[in-house]
C-alpha positions in Angstrom: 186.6 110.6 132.6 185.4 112.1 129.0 182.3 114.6 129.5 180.2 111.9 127.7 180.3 109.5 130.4 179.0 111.6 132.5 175.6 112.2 130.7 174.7 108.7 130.4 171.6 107.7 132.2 170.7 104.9 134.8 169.7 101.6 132.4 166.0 101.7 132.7 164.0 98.5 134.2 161.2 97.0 133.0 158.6 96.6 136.2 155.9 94.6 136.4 152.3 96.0 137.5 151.6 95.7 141.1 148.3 94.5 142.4 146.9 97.1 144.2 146.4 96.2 148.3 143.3 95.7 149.4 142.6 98.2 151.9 142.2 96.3 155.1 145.8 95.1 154.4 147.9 98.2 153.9 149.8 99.4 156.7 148.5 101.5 159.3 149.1 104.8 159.0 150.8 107.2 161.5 147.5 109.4 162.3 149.1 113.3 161.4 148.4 115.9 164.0 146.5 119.5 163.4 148.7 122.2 164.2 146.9 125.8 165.0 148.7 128.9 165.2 148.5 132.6 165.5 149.2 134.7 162.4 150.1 138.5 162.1 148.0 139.1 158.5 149.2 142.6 156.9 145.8 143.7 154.2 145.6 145.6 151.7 141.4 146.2 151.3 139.4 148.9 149.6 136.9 150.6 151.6 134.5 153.1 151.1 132.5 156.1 152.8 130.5 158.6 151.4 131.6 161.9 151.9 131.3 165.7 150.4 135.1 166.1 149.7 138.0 164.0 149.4 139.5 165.5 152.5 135.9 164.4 154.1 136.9 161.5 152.9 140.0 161.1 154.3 139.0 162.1 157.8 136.1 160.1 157.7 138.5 156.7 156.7 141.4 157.9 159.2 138.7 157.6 162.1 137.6 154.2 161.4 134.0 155.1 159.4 133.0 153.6 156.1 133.1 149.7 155.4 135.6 147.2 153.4 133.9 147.5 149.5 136.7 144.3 148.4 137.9 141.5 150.8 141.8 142.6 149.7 145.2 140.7 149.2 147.7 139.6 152.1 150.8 141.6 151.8 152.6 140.1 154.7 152.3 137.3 156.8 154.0 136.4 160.1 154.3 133.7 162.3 153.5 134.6 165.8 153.3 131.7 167.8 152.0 128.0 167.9 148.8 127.3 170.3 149.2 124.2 172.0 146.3 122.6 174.2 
């Protein structure tokens, strides 16, 4: 078969306008579920802490003290598992 009958497209259709359904007649839709499930969420966040040195500083942030200045970007997220009722 030559390489241009490959390219040729599908004839194209003329269609008419549909009428759109009235609401009360369009088919019942299968109602969709909501899932929940339990997510390991890796941060990255900027906090702060006053402090005298940087080394204070660091100490200071190492034991858990100062607070989150910027919410932060997700780096990683896993799938733990899927809560069912």
């Amino acid at each position: 078969m030559p390489a241009t009958a490959a390219l040729k497209t599908a004839p194209q259709f003329e269609t008419e306008p549909q009428p759109k359904e009235a609401p009360q007649l369009r088919a019942a839709r299968q109602p969709t579920r909501l899932f929940h499930a339990r997510m390991l969420v890796t941060r990255v966040e900027e906090w702060c802490v006053e402090a005298g040195t940087p080394e204070e500083a660091r100490a200071l942030l190492a034991s858990g003290a100062g607070h989150r200045c910027t919410p932060g970007d997700s780096v990683q997220v896993e799938f733990e598992s899927l809560l069912e009722d």
